[in-house]
N, C-alpha and C positions, 0 to 999 in steps of 0.2 A: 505468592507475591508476583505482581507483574512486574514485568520490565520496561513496559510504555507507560508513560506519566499521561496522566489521563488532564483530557483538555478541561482545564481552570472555568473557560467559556460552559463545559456543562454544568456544571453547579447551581445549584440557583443562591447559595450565601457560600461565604467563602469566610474564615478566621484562621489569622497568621501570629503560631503561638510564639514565634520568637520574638513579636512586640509587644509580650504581655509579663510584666515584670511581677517576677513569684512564681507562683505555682499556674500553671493553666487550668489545671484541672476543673473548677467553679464554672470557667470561663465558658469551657467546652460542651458542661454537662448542661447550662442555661443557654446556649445555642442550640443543642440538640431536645431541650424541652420545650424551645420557641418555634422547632422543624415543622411543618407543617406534612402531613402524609403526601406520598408522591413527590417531594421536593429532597433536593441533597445537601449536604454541610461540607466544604472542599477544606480538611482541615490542612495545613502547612506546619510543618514543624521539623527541626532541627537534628532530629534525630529520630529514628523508629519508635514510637509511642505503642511496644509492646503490651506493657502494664494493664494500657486501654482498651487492648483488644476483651478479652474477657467481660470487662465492665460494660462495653459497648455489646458483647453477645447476650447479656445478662436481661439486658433494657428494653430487648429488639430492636435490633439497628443489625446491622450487615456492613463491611467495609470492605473497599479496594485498596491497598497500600502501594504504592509507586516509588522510586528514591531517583530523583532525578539527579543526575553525576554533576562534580560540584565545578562551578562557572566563575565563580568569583575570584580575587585575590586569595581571599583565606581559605581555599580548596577542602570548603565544606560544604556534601552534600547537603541536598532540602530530601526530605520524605513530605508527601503528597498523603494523604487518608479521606478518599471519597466515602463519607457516610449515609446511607441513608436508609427508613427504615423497613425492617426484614419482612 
């Protein structure tokens, strides 16, 4: 895992799972079957999306993970998950 949050500017689609009410999962695996080759899916979320690591190796995809230190009032880090395919 890196320690620099990678710039949001590279991405070329971007999805922020903490405004998706439920489960994300669906959310994530039909943005990443919409991914186009050579392009990335900047995913954001709330906590380390462990789980997905595997599922994401499984598919071919490749990921960078970031945890960007937490800025806001409620002193909750974001994790960062630069996907794109392997």
């Amino acid at each position: 895992m890196s320690t620099d949050l990678p710039d949001p500017s590279d991405a070329n689609r971007r999805l922020d799972a903490r405004e998706i009410d439920g489960e994300p999962f669906g959310d994530i695996m039909a943005a990443l079957e919409d991914l186009p080759e050579g392009e990335s899916l900047l995913l954001v979320n709330g906590f380390e999306p462990e789980p997905l690591y595997d599922v994401l190796e499984r598919r071919g995809f490749r990921y960078e993970t970031t945890r960007k230190e937490p800025t806001g009032d409620d002193g909750a880090a974001v994790w960062h998950v630069e996907i794109s395919h392997a």
